[in-house]
C-alpha positions, -999 to +999 in steps of 0.1 A: +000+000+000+014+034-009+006+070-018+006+078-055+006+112-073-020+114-107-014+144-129-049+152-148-045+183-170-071+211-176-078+223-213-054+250-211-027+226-204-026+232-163-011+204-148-031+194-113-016+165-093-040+146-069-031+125-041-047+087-039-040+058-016-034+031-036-018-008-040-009-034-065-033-065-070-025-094-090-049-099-123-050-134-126-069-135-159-045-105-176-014-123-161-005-091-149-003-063-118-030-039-114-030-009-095-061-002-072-074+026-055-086+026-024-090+065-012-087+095-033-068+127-009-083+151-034-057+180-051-026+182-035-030+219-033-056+220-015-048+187+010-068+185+042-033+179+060-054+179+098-071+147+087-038+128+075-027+138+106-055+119+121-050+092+103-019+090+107-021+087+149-049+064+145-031+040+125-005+045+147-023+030+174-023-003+156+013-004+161+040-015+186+042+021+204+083+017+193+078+013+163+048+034+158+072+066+173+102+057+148+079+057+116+065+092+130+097+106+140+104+141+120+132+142+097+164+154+120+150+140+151+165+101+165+139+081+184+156+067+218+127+048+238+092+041+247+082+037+280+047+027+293+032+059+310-004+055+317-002+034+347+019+055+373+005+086+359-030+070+371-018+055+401+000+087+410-026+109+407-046+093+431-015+086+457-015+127+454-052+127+457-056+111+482-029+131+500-005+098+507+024+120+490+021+152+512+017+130+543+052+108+532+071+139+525+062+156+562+071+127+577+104+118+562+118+153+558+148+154+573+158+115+559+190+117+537+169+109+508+150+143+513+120+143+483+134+111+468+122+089+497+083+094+489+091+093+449+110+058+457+077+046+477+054+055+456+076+033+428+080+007+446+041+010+455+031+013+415+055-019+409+032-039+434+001-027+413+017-031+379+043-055+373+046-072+408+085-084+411+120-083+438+135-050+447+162-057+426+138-059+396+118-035+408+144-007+404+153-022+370+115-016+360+119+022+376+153+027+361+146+015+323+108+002+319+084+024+331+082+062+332+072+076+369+074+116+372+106+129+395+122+094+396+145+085+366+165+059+383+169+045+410+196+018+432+186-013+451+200+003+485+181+035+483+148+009+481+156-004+513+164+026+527+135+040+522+113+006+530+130+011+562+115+043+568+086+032+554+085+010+585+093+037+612+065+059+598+034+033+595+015+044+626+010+081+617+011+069+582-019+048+584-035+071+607-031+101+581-045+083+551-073+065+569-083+104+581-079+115+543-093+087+522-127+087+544-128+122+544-122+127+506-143+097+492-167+105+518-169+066+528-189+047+556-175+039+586-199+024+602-189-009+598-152-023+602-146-058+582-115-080+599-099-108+587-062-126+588-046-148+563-005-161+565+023-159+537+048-186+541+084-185+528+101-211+507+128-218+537+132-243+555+143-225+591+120-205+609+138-170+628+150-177+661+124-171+688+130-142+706+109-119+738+084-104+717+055-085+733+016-090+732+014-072+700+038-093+685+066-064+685+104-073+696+118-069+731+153-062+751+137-077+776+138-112+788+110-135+782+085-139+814+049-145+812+029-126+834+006-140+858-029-134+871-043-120+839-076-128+829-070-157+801-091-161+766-105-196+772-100-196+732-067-184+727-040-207+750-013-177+745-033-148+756-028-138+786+013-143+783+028-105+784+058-115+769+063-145+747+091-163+731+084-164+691+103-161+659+088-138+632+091-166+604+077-192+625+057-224+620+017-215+623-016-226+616-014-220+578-042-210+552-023-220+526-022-251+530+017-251+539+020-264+573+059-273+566+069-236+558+079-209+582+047-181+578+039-149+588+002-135+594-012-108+581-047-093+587-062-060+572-095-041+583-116-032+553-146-002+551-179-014+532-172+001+504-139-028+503-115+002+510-080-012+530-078+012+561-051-004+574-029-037+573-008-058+604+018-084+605+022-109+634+044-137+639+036-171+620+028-189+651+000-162+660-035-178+667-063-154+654-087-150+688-072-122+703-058-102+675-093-082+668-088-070+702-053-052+693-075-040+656-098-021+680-077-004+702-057+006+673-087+018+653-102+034+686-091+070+678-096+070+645-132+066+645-157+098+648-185+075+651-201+046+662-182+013+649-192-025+641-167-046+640-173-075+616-156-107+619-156-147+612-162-174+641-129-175+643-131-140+668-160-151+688-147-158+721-166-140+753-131-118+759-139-106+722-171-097+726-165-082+761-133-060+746-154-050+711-185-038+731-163-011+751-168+025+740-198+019+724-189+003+695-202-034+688-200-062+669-216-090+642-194-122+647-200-155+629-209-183+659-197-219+659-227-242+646-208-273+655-190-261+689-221-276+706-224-242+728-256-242+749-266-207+728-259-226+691-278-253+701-306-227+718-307-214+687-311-239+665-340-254+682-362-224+678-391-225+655-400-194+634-400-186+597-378-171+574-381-137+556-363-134+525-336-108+518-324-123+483-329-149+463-300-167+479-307-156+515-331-161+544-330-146+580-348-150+612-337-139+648-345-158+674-348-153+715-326-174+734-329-153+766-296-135+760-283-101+756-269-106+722-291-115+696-291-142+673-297-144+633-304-177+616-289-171+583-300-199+554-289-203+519-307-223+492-284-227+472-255-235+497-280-263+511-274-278+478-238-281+478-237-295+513-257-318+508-236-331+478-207-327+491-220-348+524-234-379+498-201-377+485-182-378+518-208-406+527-204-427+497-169-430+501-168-438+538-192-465+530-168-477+503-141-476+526-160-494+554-174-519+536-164-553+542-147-547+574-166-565+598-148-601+584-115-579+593-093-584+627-097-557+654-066-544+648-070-541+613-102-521+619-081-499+645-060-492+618-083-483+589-098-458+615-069-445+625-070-434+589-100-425+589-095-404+616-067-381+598-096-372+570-114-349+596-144-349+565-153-382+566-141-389+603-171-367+617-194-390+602-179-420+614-185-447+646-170-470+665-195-499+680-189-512+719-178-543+696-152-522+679-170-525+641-169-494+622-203-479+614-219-445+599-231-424+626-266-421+610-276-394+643-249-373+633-257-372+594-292-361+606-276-336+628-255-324+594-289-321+574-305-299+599-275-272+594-272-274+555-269-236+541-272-222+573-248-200+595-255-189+626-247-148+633-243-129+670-254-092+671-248-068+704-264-039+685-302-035+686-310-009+662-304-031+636-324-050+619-318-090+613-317-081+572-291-054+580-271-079+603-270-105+577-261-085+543-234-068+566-216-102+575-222-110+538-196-084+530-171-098+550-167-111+517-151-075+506-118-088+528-116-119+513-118-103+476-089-078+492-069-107+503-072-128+466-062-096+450-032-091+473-022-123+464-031-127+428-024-092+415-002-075+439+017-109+447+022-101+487+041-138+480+070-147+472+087-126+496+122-122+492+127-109+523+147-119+554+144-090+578+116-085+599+112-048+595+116-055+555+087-079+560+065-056+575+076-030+550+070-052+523+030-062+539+022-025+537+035-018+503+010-042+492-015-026+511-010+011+500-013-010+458-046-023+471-059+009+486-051+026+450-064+002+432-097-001+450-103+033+448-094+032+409-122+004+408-147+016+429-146+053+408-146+034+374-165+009+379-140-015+359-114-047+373-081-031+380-067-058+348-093-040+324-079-004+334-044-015+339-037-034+304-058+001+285-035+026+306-005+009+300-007+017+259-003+050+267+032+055+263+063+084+270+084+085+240+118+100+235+136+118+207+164+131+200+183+157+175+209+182+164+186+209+192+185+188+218+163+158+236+127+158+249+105+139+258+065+131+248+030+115+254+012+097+225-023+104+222-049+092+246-073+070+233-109+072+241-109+047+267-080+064+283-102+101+283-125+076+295-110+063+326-091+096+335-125+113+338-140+088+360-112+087+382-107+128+385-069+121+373-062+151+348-043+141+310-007+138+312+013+170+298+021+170+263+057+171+265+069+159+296+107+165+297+128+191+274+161+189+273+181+217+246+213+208+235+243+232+242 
């Protein structure tokens, strides 16, 4: 395809040249090349050169950006690079937005790294949200890859440096942008969503255990547990002042890697699924008590009445007691199965359901107690249990069958197997003779809690449909927590150090508060926005005048998603360098 030039002349022998877009096609008949014309520019003279120009950039678009600037380039001028642009000129904006870049820079003046600290940060921040990697690639992607506004390089020391800092600064760090994302997005605080999940390391050793506090923080002090404190019958370490743990210790993992040395992290989440703020325990930490630290912290932050939501995993009386202090409250998840005298209560209460959704039905119920109760009861999860139980069932029976010719230390043995399976186990019995038998009382006790959950309230202005749809975001923490793992990668971490650890958890958290506030404004994934802003590209030329440095045009889509997020266009030319 190429421009061609057709002379036509006028009676009086004036020659006028018109510009066409043409190319050759083979004549198969004729043997011979034709040429074909697809567009007609019109005279030369009188060329329409602002819609060339148009055309020009929008088949441009259909191009590698490198190879799109080199074909554009103006005679004179050398094309250098092409760097992706679109996603830390988003991502900064709203770190400037939501004042996280005025808050860094008051609090680290006076480092060594003066201004630099934030900008490192904040790069380190946008690698977590865009192309999750190590420190030492990270300042590979800052240094050569990616085009971030006051940072044009950047060493691997100065990144630690200023994760270090990053460290010292969290608690009036967190506190600051919890004040200025609420304030500016105008969000809900009504209700506080808690949950905890581990990251485990691909070592072998766990860190040495050393006197760490209640909080999980390091001591000079030696380790001595203090006596006469009232204990959480849930949680066998509470009540210990000081405690002898490793960081990287061995834990109850949800990752299913019991063999790896872990860390826990939890993160408190507003309705709207906004990250307010992220902790890190040791590995060996059990859950029970750790809501209690999440209040106290949260305590000042809060203008107004707070409930805390949380899983069963948080519903111990000391819990309850600690959350209902200072007038906020709670809606905890209760233990079906624990066989508590107030589950069981409950459960035998007659009443009907009221629909909320099509997958939900609530009823409270009066047990006589100052909390209430919510029966929650899904249709559709009813289904799936009982599948799953028929499938549980049909393979114990499989498994059992036949065993009554066995030996009784056979029998012993098979449920000693058994009894390592804790799905199948819970259905199974043990005769006075020793035969193994379904326990037919307890798959009838199953059926009655199919779909169901079982919710504890302390407030009573709410209603049961408001109790239940508000533990049915707790969801909004477990999205947060896929994300963190899936997009951001929180693992691996390639981290030793305990105060990198903890500097590494909360640069993950400040990419998920970013991008949750990118979502929640555009209504679009975070992998939609983030694959259309990252065609929008900084290129650089350079010629006999000098070297600068320029945006290639937005796209729709890209006017698109800066307007929804408030984020103003990039600058035209962004750097402008004149030769001497």
């Amino acid at each position: 395809m190429y421009v061609k030039t057709a002379i036509r002349r006028t009676k009086d022998g004036q020659e006028i040249r018109y510009l066409q877009l043409a190319h050759n096609e083979w004549d198969a008949d004729a043997q011979r090349s034709r040429t074909k014309v697809l567009h007609s520019f019109g005279r030369a003279d009188q060329l329409d050169r602002a819609a060339i120009e148009r055309l020009v950039v929008s088949l441009g678009r259909l191009l590698d950006p490198d190879r799109a600037a080199t074909l554009s380039a103006r005679p004179g001028l050398d094309f250098l690079e092409a760097r992706p642009l679109g996603g830390t000129h988003v991502l900064d904006g709203l770190w400037r937005r939501l004042g996280i870049a005025a808050t860094m820079t008051r609090l680290l003046s006076g480092r060594r790294m003066g201004a630099r600290a934030e900008r490192a940060l904040f790069a380190l921040v946008a690698n977590r949200a865009l192309a999750p990697s190590s420190k030492l690639a990270a300042t590979e992607w800052i240094s050569a890859d990616v085009h971030i506004d006051g940072l044009a390089d950047i060493d691997e020391q100065a990144c630690y440096r200023a994760m270090d800092w990053l460290a010292e600064i969290e608690p009036d760090l967190a506190k600051e942008v919890y004040f200025q994302v609420t304030d500016l997005l105008n969000l809900e605080v009504d209700l506080i969503f808690f949950d905890t999940t581990s990251t485990y390391f691909e070592t072998g050793q766990a860190d040495e255990a050393i006197a760490r506090d209640e909080r999980g923080h390091r001591l000079d002090q030696p380790a001595t547990s203090s006596a006469g404190r009232d204990r959480d019958e849930d949680d066998p370490e509470d009540g210990q002042k000081v405690q002898l743990r490793g960081f990287r210790s061995y834990g109850k993992s949800k990752d299913s890697r019991p063999d790896l040395p872990q860390v826990v992290v939890g993160m408190a989440v507003t309705r709207e699924g906004i990250p307010v703020r992220v902790w890190s325990w040791p590995g060996s930490t059990g859950d029970s008590a750790l809501i209690r630290q999440v209040r106290d912290d949260l305590r000042e932050w809060t203008l107004s009445k707070v409930i805390y939501v949380a899983d069963r995993g948080f519903s111990s009386t000391k819990n309850r007691r600690h959350l209902m202090r200072g007038g906020t409250g709670y809606i905890i998840g209760e233990k079906l199965r624990s066989g508590t005298a107030e589950a069981k209560a409950a459960l035998s209460r007659q009443g009907r359901y009221a629909a909320v959704a099509d997958n939900l039905q609530v009823k409270e119920v009066k047990i006589g107690s100052q909390d209430r109760f919510i029966i929650c009861y899904n249709p559709e999860a009813a289904v799936r249990d009982a599948a799953v139980r028929e499938q549980l069932l049909a393979q114990l029976t499989e498994m059992i069958d036949g065993t009554d010719k066995l030996r009784a230390t056979k029998r012993a043995e098979l449920a000693g197997v058994i009894s390592t399976k804790p799905g199948l186990h819970r259905f199974l019995r043990t005769t006075p003779g020793g035969l193994l038998r379904i326990d037919r009382a307890k798959v009838e006790r199953e059926t009655n809690l199919d779909g169901k959950y079982l919710l504890r309230c302390s407030d009573p202005s709410l209603s049961p449909e408001d109790v239940a749809l508000g533990y049915k975001q707790l969801l909004e923490v477990e999205r947060g927590w896929r994300d963190m793992k899936s997009i951001i990668d929180l693992r691996p971490v390639y981290h030793r150090r305990e105060d990198r650890i903890r500097a590494h958890v909360l640069l993950c958290w400040l990419a998920l508060l970013l991008i949750r506030v990118a979502e929640n404004a555009a209504g679009q994934t975070w992998t939609t926005m983030r694959a259309e802003l990252q065609r929008l590209h900084a290129i650089t030329y350079t010629g006999p005048s000098g070297t600068f440095r320029q945006t290639t045009e937005l796209t729709k889509p890209q006017r698109d998603l800066l307007a929804a997020l408030g984020v103003p266009a990039p600058k035209k030319i962004l750097d402008l360098a004149v030769a001497d």
